[in-house]
C-alpha positions as CSV (number, residue, x, y, z in Angstrom):
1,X,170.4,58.0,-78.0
2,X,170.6,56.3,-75.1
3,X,168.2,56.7,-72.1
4,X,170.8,57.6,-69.5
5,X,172.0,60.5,-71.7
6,X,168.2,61.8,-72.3
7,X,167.8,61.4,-68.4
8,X,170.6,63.2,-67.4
9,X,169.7,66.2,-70.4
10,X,166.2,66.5,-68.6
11,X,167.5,66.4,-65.2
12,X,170.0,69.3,-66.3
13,X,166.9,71.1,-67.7
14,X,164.8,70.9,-64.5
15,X,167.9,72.0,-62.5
16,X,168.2,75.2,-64.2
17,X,164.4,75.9,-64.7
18,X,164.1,75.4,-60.7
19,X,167.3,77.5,-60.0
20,X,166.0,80.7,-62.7
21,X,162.4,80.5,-60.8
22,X,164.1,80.9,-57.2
23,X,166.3,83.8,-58.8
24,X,163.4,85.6,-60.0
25,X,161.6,85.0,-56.9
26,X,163.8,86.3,-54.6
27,X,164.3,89.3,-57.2
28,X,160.8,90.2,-57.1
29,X,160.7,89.6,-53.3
30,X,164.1,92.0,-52.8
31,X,162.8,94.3,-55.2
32,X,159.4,94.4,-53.5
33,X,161.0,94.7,-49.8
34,X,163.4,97.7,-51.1
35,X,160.7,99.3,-52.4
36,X,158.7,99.2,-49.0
37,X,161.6,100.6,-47.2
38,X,162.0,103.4,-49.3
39,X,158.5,104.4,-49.3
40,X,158.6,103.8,-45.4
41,X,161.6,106.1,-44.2
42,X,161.9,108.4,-47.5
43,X,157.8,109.3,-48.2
44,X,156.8,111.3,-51.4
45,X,156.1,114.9,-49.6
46,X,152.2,115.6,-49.9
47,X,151.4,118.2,-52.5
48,X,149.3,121.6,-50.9
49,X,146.0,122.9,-52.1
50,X,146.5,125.4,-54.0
51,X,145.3,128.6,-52.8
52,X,142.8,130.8,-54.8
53,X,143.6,134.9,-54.9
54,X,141.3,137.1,-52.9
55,X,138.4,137.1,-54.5
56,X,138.1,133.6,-54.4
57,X,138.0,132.7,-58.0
58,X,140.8,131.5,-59.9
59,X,142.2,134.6,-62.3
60,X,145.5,134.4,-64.1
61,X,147.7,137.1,-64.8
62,X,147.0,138.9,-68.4
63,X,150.9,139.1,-68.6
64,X,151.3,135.3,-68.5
65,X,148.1,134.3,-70.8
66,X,149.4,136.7,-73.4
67,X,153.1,134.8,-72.9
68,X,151.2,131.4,-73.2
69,X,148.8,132.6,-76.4
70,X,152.5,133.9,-77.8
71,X,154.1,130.8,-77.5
72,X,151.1,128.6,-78.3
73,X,151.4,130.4,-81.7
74,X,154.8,130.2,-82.4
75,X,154.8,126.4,-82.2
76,X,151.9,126.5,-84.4
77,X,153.9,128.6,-87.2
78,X,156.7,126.0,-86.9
79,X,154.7,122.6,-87.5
């Protein structure tokens, strides 16, 4: 092979390395820059305490443990 032809292959490969790198650069940059901007004008709404009943401890209904207990055992009969 002759020199001129391996010069001009490795040029060629530089060319396109250097141009994928830039690509993903500004990609990650653009991606990055979007992502502030939505975080900025459109924010995740906060999530409230949750407040206790009454009496100031935390008591579930007996109506929705015996629902859970049920379905807790029905997925246990099936597997």
């Amino acid at each position: 092979m002759t020199p001129d032809l391996m010069l001009g292959g490795l040029s060629l490969m530089l060319y396109g390395m250097g141009v994928v790198i830039v690509f993903l650069a500004l990609l990650v940059l653009a991606t990055a820059a979007m992502s502030g901007l939505v975080n900025r004008f459109f924010p995740e709404p906060r999530r409230e305490a949750v407040e206790t009943t009454a009496s100031g401890t935390d008591e579930v209904d007996p109506q929705i443990l015996a629902a859970i207990q049920m379905a807790l055992d029905q997925h246990r009969n099936r597997h």
